[in-house]
C-alpha positions as CSV (number, residue, x, y, z in Angstrom):
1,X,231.0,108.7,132.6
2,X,228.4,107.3,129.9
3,X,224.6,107.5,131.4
4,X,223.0,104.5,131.2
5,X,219.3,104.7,129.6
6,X,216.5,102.7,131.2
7,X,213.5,101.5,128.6
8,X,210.4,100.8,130.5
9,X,207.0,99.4,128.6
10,X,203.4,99.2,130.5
11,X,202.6,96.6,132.1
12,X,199.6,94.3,131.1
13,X,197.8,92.3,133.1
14,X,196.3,90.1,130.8
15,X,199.5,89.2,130.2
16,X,200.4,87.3,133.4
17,X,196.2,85.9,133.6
18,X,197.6,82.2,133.2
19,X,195.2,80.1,134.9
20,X,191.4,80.2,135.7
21,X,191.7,80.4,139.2
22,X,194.3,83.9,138.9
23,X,191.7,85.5,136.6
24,X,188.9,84.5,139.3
25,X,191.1,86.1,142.3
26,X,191.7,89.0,140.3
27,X,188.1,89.9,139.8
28,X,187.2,89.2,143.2
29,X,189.9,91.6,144.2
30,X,188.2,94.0,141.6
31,X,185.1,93.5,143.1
32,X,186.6,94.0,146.7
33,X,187.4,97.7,145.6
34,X,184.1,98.2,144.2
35,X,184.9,100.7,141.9
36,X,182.7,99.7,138.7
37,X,185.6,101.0,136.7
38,X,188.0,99.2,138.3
39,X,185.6,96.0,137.3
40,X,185.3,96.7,133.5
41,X,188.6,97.0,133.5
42,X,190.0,93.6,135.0
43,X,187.2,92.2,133.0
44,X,189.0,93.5,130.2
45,X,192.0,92.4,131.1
46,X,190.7,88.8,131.6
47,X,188.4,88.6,128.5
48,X,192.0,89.9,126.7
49,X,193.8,86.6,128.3
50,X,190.9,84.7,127.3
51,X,190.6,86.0,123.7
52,X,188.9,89.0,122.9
53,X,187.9,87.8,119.8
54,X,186.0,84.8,120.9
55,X,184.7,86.1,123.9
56,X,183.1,88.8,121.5
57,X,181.6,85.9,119.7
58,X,180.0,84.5,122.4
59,X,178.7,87.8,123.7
60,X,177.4,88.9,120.6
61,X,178.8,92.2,121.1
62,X,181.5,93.8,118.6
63,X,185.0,93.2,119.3
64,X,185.5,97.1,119.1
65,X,183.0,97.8,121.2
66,X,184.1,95.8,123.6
67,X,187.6,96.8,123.9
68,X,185.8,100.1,124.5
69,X,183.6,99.2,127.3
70,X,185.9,97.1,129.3
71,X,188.2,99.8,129.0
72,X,188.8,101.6,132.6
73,X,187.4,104.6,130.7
74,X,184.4,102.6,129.7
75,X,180.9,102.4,131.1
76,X,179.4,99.2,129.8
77,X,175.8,98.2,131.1
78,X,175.0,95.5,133.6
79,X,173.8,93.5,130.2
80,X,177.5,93.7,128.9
81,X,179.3,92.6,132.1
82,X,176.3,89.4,132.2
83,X,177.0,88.7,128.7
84,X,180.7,88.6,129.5
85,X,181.0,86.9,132.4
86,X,179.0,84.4,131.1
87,X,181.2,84.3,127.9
88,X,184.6,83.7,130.7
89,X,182.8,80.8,131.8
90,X,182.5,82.4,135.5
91,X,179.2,83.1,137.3
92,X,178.1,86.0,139.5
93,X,177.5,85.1,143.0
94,X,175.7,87.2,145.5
95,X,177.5,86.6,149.0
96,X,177.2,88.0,152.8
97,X,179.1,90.6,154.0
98,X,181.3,89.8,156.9
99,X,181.1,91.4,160.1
């Protein structure tokens, strides 16, 4: 009996970030974990749907560099995620906690 071989490939998000309103739920989901990495990474992912070339552009910032810090191994500065999330078009809203 011949094995069969299964071929698996990682997945990426950015991939599947079709529409403004998924990459907005996704970062609020990020943000509802709280982990700061976990945020630098989806806004990696998103600024990677959007073009990581233009949205280095708009933030000034190298595209390298960026890659780097919106890598979940990165630790970008509260300028950088501004600069970025003002480059996605989005804005950062302070809210209420329920309950």
């Amino acid at each position: 009996m011949k094995k069969s071989t299964i071929t698996t490939s990682l997945w990426d998000p950015s991939e599947h970030l079709e529409t403004d309103e998924d990459m907005v739920m996704y970062l609020e989901a990020a943000f509802e974990d709280g982990d700061p990495s976990v945020i630098a990474a989806v806004l990696g992912d998103i600024a990677r749907a959007k073009g990581m070339a233009q949205i280095a552009e708009k933030t000034g910032l190298g595209r390298t560099s960026l890659y780097k810090a919106l890598s979940p191994e990165g630790h970008p500065d509260f300028a950088t995620i501004m600069k970025v999330i003002d480059a996605l078009g989005m804005k950062l809203r302070p809210g209420c906690a329920e309950g």
